[in-house]
Backbone as CSV, one residue per row, in Angstrom:
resi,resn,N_x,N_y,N_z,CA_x,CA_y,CA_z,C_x,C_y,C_z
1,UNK,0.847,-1.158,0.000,0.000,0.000,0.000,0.900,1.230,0.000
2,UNK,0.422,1.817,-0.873,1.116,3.654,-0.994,0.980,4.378,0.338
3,UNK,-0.242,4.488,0.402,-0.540,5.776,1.511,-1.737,5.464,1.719
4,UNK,-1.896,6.256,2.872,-3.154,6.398,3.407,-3.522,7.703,4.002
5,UNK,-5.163,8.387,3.305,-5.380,8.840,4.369,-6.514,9.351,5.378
6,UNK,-5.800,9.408,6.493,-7.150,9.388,7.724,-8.205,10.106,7.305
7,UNK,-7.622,11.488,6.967,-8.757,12.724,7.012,-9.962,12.211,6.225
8,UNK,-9.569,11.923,4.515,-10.562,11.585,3.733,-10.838,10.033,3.706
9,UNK,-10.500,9.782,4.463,-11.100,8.474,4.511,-10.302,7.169,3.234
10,UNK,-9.253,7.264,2.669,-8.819,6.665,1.279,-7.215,6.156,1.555
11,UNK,-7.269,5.103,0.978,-5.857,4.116,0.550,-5.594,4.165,-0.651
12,UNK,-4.069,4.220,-0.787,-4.105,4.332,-2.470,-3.231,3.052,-2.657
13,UNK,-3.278,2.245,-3.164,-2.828,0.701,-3.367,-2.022,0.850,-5.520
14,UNK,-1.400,0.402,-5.442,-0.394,0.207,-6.137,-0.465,-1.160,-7.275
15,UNK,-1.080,-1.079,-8.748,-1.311,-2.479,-8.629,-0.600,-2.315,-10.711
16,UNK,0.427,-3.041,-10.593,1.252,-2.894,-11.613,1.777,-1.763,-11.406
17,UNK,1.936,-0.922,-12.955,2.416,0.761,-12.113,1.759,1.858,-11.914
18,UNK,0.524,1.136,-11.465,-0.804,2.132,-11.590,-1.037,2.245,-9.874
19,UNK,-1.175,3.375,-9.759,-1.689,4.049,-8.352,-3.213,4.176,-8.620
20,UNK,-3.906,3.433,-7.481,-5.660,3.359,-7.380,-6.114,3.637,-6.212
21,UNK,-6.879,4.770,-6.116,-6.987,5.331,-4.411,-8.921,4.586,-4.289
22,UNK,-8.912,4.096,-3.565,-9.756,3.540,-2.741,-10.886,3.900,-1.455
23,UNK,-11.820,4.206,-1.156,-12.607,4.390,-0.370,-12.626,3.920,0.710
24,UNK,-12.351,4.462,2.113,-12.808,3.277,3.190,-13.825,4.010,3.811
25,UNK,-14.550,3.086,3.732,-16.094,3.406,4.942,-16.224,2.908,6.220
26,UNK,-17.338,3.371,6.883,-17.576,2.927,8.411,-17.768,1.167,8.204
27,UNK,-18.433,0.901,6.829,-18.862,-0.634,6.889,-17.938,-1.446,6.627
28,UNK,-16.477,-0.832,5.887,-15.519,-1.818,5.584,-14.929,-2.625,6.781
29,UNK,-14.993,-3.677,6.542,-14.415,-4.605,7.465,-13.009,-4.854,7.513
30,UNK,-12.244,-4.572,8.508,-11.104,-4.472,8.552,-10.387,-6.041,9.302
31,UNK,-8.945,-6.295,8.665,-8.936,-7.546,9.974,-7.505,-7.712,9.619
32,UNK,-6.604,-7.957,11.278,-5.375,-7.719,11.591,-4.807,-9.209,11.703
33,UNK,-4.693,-9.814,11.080,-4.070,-10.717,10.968,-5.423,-11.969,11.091
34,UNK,-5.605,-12.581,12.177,-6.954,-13.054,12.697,-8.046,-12.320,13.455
35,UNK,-7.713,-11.136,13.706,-8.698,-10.087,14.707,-9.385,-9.412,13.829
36,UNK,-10.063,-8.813,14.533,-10.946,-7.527,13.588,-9.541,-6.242,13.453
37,UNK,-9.785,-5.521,13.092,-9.049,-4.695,12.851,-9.977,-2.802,12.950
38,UNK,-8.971,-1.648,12.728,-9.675,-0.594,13.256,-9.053,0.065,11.415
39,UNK,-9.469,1.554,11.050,-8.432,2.139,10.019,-7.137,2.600,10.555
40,UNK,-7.285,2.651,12.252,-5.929,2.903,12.325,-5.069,1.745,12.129
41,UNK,-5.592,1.068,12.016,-4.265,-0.591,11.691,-3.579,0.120,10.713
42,UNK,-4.342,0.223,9.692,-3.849,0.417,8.006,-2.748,1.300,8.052
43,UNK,-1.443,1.385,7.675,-0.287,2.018,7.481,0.637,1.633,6.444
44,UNK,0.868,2.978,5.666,1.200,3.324,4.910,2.394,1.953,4.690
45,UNK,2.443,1.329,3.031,3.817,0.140,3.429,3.321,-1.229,3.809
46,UNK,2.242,-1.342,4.654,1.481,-2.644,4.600,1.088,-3.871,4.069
47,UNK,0.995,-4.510,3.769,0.898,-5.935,2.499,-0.546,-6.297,3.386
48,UNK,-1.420,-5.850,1.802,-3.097,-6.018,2.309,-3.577,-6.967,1.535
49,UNK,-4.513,-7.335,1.189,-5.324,-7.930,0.671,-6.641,-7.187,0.449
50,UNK,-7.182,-6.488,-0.571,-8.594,-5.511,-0.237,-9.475,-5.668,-1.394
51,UNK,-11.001,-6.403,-0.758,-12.088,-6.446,-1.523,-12.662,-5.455,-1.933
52,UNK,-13.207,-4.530,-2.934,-13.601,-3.586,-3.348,-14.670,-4.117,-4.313
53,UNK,-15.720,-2.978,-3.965,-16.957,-2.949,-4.999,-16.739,-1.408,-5.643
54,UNK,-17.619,-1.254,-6.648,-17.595,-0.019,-7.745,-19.140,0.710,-7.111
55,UNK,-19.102,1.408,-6.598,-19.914,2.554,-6.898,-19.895,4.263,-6.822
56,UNK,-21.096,3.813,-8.025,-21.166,5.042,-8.379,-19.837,6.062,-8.859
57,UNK,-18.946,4.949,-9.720,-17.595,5.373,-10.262,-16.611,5.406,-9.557
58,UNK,-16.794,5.008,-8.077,-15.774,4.772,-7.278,-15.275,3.945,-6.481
59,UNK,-14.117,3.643,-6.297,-14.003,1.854,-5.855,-13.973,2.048,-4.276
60,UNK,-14.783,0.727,-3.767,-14.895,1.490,-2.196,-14.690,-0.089,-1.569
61,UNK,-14.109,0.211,-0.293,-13.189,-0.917,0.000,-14.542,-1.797,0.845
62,UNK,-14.413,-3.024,0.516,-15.716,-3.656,1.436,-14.858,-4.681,2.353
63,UNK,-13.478,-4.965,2.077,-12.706,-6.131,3.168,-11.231,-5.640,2.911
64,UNK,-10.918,-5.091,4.175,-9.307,-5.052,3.883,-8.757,-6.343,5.224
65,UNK,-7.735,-7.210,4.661,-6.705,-7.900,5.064,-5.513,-7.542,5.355
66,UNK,-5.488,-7.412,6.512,-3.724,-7.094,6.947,-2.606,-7.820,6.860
67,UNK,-1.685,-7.905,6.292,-0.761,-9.271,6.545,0.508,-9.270,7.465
């Protein structure tokens, strides 16, 4: 993962050499290895795993994996 950030709520994940910034919401489910997880887990540098749906033209995170 690139960055993150708190204020607006967004991760920007890295996928080939394309930078894709991402949505996180109150509903995304977060999870720290086997635990639940918080957005403060998420840091910048991380090796995630993140489910995303499309709306409304924007990709919004529905499962991030911490590794």
């Amino acid at each position: 993962m690139d960055s993150v950030d708190y204020s607006q709520g967004t991760i920007v994940v890295r996928r080939g050499g394309e930078r894709i910034t991402i949505a996180v919401v109150p509903s995304t489910q977060i999870y720290l290895h086997d635990s639940s997880g918080t957005f403060a887990d998420v840091r910048p540098g991380a090796q995630i795993d993140v489910f995303v749906s499309e709306i409304d033209g924007h990709l919004v995170a529905q499962i991030i994996h911490l590794k």
